[in-house]
C-alpha positions in Angstrom: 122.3 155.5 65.7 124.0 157.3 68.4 120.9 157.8 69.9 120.0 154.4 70.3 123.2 153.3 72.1 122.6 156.4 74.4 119.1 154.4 75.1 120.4 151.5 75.5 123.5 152.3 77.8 121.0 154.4 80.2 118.8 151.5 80.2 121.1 148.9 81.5 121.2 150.1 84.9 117.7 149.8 85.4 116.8 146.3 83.9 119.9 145.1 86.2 118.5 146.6 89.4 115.5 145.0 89.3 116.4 142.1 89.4 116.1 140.4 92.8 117.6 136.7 94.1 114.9 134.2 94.2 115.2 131.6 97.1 113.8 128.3 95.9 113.8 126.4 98.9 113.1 128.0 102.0 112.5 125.4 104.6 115.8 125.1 107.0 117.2 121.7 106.2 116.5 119.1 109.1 119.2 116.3 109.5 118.8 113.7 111.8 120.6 113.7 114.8 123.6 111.8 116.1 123.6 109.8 112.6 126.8 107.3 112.2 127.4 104.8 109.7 130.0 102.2 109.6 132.1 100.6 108.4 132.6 103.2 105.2 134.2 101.4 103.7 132.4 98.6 104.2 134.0 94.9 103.6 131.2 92.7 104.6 127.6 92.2 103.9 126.0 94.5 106.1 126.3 97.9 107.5 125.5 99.9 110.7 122.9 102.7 111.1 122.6 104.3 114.0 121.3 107.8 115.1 120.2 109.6 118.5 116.3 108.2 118.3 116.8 104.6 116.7 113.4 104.6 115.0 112.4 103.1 111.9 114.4 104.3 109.0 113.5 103.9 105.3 116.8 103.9 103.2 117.3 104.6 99.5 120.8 103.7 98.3 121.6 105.1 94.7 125.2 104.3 91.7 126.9 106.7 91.0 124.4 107.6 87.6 121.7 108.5 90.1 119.8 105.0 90.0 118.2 103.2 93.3 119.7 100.0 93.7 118.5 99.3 96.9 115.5 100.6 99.1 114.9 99.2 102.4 112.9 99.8 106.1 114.9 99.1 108.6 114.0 99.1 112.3 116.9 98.1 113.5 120.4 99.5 113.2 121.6 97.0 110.6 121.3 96.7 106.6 122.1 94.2 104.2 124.3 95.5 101.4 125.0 91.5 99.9 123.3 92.7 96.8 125.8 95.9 96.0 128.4 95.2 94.0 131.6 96.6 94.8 131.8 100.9 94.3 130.6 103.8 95.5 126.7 104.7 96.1 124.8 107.7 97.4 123.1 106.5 100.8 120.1 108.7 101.6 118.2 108.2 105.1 115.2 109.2 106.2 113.7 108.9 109.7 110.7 111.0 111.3 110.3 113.1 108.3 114.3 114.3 108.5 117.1 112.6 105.7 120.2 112.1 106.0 122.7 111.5 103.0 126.1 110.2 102.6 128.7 108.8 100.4 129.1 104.6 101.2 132.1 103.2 99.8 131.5 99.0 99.1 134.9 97.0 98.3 
């Protein structure tokens, strides 16, 4: 029996250095460029996105359990958030192939 704990004890260094770290994504995250949002909080019915190209933006806003709620194309800078009830969402944009997410706070 002592044997076998001698085995096992000499073993343990090798099964834990060979191991190696696994990267799962590798591609360097691209966020888009001069991106603002406001107002955050935001009172009204409509918010502003804006960021350095201005280009056509496809927007996915999602509760706080990880539904969408809203999903939109936008080419300008403004979006219509009269259907959100009051809380907090996830807002995720994406323009020219690059995403942008923040927290939006609706009251």
């Amino acid at each position: 029996m002592k044997k076998f704990y001698f085995v096992l004890i000499m073993a343990l260094p090798l099964l834990s250095y060979g191991q190696e770290l696994v990267s799962v994504n590798t591609e360097p995250v691209q966020e888009l460029k001069g991106f603002k949002m406001y107002p955050n909080p935001a009172y009204g019915e409509e918010i502003y996105i804006t960021t350095e190209t201005n280009g056509n933006k496809q927007i996915k806003i999602y509760d706080v359990f990880g539904e969408v709620v809203l999903t939109d194309r936008i080419s300008t800078n403004t979006l219509d958030i009269s259907r959100l009830v009051p809380g907090v969402y996830v807002l995720q944009v994406t323009e020219q192939k690059k995403t942008m997410t923040r927290k939006l706070v609706v009251k």
